[in-house]
mmCIF entry with sequence, helices, sheets and N, C-alpha, C, O atoms, coordinates in Angstrom:
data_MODEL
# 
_entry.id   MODEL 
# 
_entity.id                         1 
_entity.type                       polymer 
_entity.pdbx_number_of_molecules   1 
# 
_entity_poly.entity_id                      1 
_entity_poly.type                           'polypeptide(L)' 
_entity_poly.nstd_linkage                   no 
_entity_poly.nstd_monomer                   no 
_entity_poly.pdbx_seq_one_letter_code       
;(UNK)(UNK)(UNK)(UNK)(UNK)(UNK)(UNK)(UNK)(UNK)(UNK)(UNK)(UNK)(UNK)(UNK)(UNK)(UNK)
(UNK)(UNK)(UNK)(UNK)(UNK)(UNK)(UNK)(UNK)(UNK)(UNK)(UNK)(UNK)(UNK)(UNK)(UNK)(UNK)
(UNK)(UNK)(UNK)(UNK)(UNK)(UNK)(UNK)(UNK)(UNK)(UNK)(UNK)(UNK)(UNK)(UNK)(UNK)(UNK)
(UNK)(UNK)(UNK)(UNK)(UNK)(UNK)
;
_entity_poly.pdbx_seq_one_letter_code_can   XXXXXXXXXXXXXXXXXXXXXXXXXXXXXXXXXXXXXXXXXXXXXXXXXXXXXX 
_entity_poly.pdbx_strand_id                 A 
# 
loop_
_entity_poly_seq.entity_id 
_entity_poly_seq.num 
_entity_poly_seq.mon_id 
_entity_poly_seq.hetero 
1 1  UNK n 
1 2  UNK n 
1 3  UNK n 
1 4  UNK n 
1 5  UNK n 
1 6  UNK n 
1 7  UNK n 
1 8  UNK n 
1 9  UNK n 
1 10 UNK n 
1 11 UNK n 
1 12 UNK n 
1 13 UNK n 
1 14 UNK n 
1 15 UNK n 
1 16 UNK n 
1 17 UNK n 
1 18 UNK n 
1 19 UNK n 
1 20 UNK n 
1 21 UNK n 
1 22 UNK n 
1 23 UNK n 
1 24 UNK n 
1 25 UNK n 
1 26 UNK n 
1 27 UNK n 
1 28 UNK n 
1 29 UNK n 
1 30 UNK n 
1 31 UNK n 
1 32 UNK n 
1 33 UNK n 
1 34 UNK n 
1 35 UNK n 
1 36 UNK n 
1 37 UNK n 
1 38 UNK n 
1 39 UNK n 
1 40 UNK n 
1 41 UNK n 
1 42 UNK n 
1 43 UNK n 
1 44 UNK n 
1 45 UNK n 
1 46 UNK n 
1 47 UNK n 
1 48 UNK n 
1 49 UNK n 
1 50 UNK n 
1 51 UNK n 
1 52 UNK n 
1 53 UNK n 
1 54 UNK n 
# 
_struct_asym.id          A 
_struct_asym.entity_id   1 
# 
loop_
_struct_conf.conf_type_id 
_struct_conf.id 
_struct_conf.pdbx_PDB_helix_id 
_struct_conf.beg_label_comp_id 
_struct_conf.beg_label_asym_id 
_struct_conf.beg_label_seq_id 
_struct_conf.pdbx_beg_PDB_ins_code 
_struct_conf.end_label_comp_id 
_struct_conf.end_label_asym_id 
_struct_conf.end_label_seq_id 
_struct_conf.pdbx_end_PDB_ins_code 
_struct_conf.beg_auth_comp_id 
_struct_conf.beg_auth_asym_id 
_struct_conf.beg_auth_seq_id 
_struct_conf.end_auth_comp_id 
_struct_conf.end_auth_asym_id 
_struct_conf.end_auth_seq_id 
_struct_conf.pdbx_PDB_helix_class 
_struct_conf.details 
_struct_conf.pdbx_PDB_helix_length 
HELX_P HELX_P1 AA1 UNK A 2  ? UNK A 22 ? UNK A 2  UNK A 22 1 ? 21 
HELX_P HELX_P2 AA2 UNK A 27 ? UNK A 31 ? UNK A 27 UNK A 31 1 ? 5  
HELX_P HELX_P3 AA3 UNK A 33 ? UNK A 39 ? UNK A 33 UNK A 39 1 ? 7  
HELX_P HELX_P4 AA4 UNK A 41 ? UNK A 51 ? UNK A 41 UNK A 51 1 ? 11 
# 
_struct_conf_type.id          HELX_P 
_struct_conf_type.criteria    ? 
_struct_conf_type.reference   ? 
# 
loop_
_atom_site.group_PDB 
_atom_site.id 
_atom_site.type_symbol 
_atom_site.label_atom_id 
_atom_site.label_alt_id 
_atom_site.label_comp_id 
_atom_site.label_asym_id 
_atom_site.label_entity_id 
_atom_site.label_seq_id 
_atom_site.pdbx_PDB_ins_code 
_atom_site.Cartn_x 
_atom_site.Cartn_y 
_atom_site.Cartn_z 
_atom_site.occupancy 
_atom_site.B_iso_or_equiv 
_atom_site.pdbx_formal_charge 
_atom_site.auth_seq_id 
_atom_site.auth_comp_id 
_atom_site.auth_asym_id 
_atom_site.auth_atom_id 
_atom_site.pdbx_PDB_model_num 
ATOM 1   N N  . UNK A 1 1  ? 135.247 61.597 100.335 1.00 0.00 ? 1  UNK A N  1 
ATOM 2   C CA . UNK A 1 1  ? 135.125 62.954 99.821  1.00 0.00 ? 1  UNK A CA 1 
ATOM 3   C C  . UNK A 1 1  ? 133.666 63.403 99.783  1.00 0.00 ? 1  UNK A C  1 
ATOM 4   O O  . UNK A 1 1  ? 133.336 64.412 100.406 1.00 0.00 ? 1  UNK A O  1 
ATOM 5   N N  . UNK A 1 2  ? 132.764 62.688 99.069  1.00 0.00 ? 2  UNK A N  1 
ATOM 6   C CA . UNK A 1 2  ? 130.949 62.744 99.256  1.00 0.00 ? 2  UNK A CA 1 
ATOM 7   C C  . UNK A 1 2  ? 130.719 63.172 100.854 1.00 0.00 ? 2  UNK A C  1 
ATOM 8   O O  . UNK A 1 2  ? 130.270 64.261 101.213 1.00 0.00 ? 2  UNK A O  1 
ATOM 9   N N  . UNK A 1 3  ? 131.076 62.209 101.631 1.00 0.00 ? 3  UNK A N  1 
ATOM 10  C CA . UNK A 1 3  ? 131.113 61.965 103.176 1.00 0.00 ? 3  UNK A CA 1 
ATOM 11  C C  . UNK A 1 3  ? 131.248 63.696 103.602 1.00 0.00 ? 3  UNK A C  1 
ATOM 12  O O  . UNK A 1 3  ? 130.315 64.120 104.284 1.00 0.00 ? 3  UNK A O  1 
ATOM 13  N N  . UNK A 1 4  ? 132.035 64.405 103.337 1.00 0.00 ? 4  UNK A N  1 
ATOM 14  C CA . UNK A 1 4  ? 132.342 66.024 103.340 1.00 0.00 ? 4  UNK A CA 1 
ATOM 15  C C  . UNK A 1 4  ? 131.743 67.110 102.828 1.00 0.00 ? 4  UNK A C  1 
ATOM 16  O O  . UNK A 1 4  ? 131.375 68.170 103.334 1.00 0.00 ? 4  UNK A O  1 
ATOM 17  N N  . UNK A 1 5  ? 131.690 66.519 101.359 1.00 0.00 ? 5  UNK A N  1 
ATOM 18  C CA . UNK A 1 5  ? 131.205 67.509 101.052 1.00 0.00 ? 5  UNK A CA 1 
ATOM 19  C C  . UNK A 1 5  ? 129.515 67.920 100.741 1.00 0.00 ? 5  UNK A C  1 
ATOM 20  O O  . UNK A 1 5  ? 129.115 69.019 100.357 1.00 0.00 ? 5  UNK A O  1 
ATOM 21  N N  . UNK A 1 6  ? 128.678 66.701 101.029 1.00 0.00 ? 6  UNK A N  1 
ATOM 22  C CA . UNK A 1 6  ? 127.112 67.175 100.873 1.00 0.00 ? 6  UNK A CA 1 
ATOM 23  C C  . UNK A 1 6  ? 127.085 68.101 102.409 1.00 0.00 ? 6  UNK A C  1 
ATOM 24  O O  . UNK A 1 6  ? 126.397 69.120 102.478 1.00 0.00 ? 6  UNK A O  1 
ATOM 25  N N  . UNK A 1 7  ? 127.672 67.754 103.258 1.00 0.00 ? 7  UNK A N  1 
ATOM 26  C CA . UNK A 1 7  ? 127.680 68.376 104.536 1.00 0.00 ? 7  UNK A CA 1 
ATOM 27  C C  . UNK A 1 7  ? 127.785 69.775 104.358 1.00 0.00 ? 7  UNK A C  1 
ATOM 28  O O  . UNK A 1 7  ? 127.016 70.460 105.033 1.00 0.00 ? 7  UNK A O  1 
ATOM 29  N N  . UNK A 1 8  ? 128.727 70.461 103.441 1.00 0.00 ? 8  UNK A N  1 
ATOM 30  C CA . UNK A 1 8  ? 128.817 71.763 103.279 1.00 0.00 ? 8  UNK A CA 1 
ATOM 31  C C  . UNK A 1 8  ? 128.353 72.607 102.721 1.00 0.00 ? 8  UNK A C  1 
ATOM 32  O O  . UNK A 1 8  ? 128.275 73.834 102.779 1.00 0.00 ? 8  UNK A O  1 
ATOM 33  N N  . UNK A 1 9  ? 127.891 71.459 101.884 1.00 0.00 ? 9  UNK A N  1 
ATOM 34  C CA . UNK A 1 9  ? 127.034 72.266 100.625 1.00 0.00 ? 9  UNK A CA 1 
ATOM 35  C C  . UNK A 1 9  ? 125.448 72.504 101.334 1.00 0.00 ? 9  UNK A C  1 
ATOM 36  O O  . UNK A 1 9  ? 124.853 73.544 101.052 1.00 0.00 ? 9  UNK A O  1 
ATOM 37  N N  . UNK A 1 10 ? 124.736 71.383 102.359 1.00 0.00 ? 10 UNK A N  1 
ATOM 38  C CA . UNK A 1 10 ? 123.652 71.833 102.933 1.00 0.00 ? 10 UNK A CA 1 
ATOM 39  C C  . UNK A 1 10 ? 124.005 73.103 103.251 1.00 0.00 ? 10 UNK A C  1 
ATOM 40  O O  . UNK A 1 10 ? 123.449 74.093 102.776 1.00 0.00 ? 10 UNK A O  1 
ATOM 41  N N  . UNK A 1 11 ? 125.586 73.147 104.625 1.00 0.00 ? 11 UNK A N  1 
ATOM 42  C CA . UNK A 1 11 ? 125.272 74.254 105.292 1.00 0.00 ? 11 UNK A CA 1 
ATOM 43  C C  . UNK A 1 11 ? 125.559 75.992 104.319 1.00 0.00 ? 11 UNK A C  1 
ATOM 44  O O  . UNK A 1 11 ? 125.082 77.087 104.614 1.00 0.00 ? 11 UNK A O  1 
ATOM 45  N N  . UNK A 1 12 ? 126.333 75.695 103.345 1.00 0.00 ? 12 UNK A N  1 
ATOM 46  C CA . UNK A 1 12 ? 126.399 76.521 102.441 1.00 0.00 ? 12 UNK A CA 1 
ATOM 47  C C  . UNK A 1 12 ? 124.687 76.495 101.586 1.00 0.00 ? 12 UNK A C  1 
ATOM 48  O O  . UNK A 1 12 ? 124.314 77.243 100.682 1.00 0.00 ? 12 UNK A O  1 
ATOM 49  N N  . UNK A 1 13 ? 124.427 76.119 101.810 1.00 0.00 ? 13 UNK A N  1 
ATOM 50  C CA . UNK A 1 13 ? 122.870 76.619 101.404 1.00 0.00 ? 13 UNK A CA 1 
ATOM 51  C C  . UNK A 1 13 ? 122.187 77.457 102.462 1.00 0.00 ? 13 UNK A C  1 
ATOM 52  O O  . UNK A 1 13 ? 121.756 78.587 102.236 1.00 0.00 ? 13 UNK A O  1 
ATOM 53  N N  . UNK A 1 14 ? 122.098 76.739 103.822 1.00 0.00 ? 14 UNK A N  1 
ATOM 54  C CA . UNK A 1 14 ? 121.655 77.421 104.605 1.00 0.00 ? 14 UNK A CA 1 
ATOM 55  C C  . UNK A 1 14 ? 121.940 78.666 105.077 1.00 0.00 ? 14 UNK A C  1 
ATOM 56  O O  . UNK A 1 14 ? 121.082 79.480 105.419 1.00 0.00 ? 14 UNK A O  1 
ATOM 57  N N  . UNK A 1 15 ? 123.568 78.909 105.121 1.00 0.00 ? 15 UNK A N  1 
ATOM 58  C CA . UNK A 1 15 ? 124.021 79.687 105.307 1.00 0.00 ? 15 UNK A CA 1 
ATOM 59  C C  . UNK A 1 15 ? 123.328 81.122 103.932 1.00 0.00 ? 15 UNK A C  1 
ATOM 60  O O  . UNK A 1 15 ? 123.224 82.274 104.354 1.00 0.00 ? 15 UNK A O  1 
ATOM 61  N N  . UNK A 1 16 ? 122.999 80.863 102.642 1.00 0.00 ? 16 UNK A N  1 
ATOM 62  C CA . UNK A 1 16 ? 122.633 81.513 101.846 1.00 0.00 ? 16 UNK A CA 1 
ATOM 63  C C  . UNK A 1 16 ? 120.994 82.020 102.225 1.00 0.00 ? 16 UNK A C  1 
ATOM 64  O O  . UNK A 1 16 ? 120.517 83.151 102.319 1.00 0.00 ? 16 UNK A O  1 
ATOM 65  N N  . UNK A 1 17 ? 120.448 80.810 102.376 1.00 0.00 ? 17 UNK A N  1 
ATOM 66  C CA . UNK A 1 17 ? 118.879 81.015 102.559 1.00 0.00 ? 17 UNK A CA 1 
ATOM 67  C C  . UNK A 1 17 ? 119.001 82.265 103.577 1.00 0.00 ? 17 UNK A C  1 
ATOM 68  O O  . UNK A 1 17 ? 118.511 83.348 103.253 1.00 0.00 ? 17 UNK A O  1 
ATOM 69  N N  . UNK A 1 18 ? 119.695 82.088 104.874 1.00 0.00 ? 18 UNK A N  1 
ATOM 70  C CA . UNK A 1 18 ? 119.095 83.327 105.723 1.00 0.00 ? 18 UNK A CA 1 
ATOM 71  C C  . UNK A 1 18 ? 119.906 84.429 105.441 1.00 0.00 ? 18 UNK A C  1 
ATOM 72  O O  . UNK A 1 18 ? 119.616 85.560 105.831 1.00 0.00 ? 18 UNK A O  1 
ATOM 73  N N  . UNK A 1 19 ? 121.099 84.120 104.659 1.00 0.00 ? 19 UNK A N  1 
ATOM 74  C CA . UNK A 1 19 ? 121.475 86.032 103.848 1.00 0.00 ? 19 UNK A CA 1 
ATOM 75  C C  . UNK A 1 19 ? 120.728 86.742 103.352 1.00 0.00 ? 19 UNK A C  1 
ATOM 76  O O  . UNK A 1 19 ? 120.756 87.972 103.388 1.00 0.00 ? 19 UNK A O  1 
ATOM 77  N N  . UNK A 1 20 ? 119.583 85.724 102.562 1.00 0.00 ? 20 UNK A N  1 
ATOM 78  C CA . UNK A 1 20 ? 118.857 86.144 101.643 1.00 0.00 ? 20 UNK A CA 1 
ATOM 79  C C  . UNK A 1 20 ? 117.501 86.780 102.395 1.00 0.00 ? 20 UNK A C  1 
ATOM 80  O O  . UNK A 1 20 ? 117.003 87.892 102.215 1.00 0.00 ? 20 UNK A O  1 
ATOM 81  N N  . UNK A 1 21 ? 117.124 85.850 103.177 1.00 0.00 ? 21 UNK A N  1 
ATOM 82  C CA . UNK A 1 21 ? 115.954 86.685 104.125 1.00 0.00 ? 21 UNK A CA 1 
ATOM 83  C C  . UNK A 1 21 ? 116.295 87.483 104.971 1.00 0.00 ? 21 UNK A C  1 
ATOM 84  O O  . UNK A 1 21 ? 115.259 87.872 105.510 1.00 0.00 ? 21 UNK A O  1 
ATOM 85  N N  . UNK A 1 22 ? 117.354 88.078 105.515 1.00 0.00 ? 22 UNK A N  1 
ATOM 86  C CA . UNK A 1 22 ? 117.755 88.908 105.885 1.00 0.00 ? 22 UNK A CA 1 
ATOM 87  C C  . UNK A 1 22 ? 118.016 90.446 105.944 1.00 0.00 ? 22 UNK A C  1 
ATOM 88  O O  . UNK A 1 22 ? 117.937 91.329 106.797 1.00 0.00 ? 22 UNK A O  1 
ATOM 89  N N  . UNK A 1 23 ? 118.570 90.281 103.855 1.00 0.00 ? 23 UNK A N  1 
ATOM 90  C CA . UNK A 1 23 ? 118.554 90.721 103.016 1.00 0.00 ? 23 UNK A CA 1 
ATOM 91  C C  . UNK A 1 23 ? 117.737 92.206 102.833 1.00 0.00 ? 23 UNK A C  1 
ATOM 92  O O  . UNK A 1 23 ? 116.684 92.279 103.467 1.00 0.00 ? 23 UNK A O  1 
ATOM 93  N N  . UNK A 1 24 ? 117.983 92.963 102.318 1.00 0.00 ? 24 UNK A N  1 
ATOM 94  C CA . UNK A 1 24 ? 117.023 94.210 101.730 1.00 0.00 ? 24 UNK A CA 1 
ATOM 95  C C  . UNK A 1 24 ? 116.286 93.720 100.796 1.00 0.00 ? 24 UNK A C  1 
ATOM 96  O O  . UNK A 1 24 ? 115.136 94.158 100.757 1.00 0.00 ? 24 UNK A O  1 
ATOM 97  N N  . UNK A 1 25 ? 116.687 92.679 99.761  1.00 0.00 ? 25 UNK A N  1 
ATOM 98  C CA . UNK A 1 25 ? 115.745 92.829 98.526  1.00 0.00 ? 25 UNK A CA 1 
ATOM 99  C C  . UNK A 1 25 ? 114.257 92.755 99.142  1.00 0.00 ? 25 UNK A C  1 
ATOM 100 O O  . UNK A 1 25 ? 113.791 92.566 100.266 1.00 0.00 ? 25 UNK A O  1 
ATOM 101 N N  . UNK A 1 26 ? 113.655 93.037 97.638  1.00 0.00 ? 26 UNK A N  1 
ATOM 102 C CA . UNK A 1 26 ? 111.924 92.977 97.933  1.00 0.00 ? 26 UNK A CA 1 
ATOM 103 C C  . UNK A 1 26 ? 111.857 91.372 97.854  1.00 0.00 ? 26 UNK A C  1 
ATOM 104 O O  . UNK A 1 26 ? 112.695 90.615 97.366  1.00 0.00 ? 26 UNK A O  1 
ATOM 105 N N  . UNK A 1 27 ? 110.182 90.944 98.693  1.00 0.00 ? 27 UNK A N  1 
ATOM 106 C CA . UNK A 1 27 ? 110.234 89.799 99.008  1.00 0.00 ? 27 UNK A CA 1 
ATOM 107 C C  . UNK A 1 27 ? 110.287 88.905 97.817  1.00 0.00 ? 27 UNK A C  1 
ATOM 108 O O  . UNK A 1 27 ? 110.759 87.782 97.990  1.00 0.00 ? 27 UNK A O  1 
ATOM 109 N N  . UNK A 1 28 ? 109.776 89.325 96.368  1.00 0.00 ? 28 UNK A N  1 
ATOM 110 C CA . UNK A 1 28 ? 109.821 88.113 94.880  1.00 0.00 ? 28 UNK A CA 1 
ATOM 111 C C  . UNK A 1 28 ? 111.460 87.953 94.893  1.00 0.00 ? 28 UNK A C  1 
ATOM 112 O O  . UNK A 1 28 ? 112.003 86.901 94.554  1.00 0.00 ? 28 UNK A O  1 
ATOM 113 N N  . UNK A 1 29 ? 111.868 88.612 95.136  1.00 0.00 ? 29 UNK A N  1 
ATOM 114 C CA . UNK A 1 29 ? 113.510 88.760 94.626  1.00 0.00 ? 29 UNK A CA 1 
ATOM 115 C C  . UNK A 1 29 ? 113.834 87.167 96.085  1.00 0.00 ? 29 UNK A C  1 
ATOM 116 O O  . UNK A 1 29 ? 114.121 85.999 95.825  1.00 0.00 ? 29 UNK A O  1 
ATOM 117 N N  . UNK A 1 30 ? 113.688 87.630 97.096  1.00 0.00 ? 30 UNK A N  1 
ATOM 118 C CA . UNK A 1 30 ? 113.800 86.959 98.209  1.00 0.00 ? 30 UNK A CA 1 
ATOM 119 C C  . UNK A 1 30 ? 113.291 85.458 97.768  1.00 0.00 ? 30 UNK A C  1 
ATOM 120 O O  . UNK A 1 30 ? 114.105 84.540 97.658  1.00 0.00 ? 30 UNK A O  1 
ATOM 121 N N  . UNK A 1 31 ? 112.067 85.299 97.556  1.00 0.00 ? 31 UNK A N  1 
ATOM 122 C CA . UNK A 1 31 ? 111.447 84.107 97.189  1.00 0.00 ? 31 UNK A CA 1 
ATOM 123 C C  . UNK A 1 31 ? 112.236 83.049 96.057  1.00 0.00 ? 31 UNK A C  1 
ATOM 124 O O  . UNK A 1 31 ? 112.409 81.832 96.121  1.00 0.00 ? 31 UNK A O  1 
ATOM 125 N N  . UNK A 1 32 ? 112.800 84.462 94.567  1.00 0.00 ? 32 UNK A N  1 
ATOM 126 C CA . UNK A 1 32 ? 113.404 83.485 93.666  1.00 0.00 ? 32 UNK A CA 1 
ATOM 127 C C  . UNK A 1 32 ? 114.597 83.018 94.452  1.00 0.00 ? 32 UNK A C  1 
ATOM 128 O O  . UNK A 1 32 ? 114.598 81.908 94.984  1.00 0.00 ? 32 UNK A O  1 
ATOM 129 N N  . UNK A 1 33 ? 115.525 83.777 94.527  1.00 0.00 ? 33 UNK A N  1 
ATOM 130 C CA . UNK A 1 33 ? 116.683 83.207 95.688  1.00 0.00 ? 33 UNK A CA 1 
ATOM 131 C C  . UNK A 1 33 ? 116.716 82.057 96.157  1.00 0.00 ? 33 UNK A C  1 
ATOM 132 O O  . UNK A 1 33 ? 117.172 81.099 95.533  1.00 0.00 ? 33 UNK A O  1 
ATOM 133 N N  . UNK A 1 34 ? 116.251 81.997 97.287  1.00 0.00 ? 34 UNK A N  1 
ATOM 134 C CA . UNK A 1 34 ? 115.822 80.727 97.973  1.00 0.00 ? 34 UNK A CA 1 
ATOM 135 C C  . UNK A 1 34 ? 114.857 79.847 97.418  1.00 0.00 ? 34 UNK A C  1 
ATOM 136 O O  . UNK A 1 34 ? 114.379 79.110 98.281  1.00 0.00 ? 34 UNK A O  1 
ATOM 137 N N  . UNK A 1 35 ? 114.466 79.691 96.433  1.00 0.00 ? 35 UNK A N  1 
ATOM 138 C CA . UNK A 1 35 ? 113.858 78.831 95.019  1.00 0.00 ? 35 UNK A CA 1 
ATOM 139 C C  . UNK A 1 35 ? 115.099 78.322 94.431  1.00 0.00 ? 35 UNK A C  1 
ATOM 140 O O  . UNK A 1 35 ? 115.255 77.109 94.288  1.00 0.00 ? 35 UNK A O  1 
ATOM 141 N N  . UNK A 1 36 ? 116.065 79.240 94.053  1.00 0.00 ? 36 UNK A N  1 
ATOM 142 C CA . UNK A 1 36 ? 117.226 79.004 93.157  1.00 0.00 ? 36 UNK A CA 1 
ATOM 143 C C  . UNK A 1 36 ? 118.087 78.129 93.984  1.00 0.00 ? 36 UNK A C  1 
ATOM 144 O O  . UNK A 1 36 ? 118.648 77.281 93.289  1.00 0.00 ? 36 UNK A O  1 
ATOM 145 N N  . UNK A 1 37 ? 118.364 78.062 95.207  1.00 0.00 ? 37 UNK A N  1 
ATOM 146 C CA . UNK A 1 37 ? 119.367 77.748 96.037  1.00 0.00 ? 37 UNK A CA 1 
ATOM 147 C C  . UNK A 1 37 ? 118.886 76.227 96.588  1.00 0.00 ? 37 UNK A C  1 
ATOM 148 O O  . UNK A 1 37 ? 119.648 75.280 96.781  1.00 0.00 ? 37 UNK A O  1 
ATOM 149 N N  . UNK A 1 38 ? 117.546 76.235 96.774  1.00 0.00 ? 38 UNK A N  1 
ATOM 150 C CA . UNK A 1 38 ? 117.122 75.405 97.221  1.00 0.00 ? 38 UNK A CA 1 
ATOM 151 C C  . UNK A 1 38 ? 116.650 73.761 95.914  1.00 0.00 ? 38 UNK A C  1 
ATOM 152 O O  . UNK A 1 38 ? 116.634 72.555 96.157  1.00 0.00 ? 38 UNK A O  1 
ATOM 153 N N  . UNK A 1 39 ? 116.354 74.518 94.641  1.00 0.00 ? 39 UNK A N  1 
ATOM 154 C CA . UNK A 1 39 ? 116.380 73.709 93.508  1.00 0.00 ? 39 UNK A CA 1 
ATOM 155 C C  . UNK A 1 39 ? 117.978 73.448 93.307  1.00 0.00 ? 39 UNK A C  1 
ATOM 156 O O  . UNK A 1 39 ? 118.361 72.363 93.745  1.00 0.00 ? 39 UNK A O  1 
ATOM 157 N N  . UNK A 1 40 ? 118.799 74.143 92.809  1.00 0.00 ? 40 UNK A N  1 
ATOM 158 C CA . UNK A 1 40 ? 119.654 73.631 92.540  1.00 0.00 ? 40 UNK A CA 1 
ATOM 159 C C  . UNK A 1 40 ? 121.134 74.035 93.480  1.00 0.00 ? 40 UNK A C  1 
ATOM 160 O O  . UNK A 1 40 ? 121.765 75.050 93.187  1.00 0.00 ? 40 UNK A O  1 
ATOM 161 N N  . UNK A 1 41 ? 121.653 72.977 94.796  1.00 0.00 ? 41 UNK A N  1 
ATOM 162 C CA . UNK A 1 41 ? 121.956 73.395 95.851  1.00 0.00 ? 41 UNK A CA 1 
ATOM 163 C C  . UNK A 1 41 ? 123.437 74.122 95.603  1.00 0.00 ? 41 UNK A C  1 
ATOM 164 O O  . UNK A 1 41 ? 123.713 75.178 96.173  1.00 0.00 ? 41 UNK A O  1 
ATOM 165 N N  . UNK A 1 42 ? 124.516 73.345 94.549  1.00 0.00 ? 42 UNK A N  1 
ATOM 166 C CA . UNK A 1 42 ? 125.735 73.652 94.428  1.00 0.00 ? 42 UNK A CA 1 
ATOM 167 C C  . UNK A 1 42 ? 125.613 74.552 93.609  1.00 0.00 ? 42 UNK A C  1 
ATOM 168 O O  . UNK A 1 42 ? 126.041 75.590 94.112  1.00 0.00 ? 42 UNK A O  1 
ATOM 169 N N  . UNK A 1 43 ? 125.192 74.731 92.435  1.00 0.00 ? 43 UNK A N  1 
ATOM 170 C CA . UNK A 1 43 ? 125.133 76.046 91.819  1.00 0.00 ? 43 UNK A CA 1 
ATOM 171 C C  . UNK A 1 43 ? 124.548 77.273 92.242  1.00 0.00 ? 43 UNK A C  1 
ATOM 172 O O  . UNK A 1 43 ? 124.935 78.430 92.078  1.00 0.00 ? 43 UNK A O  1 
ATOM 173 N N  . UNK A 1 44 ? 123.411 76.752 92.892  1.00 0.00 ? 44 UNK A N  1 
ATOM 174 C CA . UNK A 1 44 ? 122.684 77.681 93.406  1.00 0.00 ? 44 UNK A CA 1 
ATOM 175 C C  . UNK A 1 44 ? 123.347 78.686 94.632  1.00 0.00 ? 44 UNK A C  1 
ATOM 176 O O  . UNK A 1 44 ? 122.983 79.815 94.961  1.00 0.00 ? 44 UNK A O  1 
ATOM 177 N N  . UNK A 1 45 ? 124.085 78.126 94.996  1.00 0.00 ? 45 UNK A N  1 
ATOM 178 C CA . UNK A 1 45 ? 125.383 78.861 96.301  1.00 0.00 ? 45 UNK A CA 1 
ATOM 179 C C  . UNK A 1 45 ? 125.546 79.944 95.297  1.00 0.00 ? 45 UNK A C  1 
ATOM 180 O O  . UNK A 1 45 ? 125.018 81.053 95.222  1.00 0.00 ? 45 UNK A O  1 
ATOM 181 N N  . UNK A 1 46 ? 126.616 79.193 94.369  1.00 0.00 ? 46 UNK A N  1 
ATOM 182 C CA . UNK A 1 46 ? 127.328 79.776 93.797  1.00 0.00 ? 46 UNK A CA 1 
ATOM 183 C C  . UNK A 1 46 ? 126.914 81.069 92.871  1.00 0.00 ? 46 UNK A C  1 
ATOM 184 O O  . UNK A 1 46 ? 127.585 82.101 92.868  1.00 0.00 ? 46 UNK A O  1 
ATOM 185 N N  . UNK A 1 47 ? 125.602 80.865 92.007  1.00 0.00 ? 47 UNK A N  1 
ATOM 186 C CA . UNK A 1 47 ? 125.139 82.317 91.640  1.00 0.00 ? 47 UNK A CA 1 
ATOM 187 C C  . UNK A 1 47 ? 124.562 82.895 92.563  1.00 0.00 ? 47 UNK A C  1 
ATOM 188 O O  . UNK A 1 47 ? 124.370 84.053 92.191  1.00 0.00 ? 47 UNK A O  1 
ATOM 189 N N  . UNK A 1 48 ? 124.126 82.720 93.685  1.00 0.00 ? 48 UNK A N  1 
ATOM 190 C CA . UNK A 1 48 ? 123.999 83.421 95.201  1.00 0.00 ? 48 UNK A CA 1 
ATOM 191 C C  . UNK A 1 48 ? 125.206 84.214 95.093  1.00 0.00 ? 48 UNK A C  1 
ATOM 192 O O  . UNK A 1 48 ? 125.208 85.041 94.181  1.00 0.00 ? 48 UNK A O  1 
ATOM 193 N N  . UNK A 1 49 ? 125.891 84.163 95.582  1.00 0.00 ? 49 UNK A N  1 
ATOM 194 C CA . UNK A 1 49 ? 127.327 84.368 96.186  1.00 0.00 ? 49 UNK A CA 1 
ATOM 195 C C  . UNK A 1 49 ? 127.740 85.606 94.672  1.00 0.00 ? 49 UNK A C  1 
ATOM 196 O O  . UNK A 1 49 ? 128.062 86.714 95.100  1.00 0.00 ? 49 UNK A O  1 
ATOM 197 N N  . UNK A 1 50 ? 127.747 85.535 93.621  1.00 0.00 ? 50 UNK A N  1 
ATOM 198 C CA . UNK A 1 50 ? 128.048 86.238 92.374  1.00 0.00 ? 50 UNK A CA 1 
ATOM 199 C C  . UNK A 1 50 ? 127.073 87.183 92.014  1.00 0.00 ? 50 UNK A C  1 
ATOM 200 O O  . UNK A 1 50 ? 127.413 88.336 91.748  1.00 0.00 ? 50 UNK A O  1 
ATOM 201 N N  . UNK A 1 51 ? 125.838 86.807 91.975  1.00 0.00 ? 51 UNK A N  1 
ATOM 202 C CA . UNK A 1 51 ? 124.484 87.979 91.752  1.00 0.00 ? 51 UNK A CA 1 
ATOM 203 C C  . UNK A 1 51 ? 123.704 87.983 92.620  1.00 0.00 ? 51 UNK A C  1 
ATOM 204 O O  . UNK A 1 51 ? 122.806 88.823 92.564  1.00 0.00 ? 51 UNK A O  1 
ATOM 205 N N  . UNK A 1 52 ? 123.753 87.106 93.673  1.00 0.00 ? 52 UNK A N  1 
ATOM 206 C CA . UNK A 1 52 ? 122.436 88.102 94.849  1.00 0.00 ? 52 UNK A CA 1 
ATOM 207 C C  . UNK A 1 52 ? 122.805 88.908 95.674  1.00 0.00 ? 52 UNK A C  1 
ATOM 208 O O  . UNK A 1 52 ? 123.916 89.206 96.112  1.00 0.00 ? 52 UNK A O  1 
ATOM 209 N N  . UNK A 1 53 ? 121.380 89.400 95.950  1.00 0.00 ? 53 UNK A N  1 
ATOM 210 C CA . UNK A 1 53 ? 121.014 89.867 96.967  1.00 0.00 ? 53 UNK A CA 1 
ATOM 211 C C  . UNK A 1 53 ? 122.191 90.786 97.947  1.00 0.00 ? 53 UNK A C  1 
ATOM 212 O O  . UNK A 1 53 ? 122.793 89.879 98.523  1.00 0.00 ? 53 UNK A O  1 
ATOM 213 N N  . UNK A 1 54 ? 122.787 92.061 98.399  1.00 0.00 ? 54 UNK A N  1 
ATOM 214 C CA . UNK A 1 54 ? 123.409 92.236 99.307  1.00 0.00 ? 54 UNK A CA 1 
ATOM 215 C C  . UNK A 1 54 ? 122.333 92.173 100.765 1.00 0.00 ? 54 UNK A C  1 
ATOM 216 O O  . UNK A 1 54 ? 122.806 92.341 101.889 1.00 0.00 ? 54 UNK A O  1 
# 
């Protein structure tokens, strides 16, 4: 199950990081984001996904 799921959770990070630079926000907003996602990877999806960035 580990074997699966760190795999997704990288690419579910990654997949976040370049929403986020992509993104409209201004660049601090951009920076915390990918701070948040990148410190803490599974949660960090997840309040991605609920309060960031469109």
């Amino acid at each position: 199950m580990e074997a699966i799921a760190a795999p997704l959770i990288v690419l579910a990070d990654l997949w976040a990081i370049v929403r986020t630079l992509r993104s409209d926000a201004n660049t601090r907003q951009k920076i915390l984001w990918v701070a948040i996602v990148l410190l803490l990877p599974f949660i960090g999806v997840v309040a991605w996904i609920l309060f960031g960035p469109s």
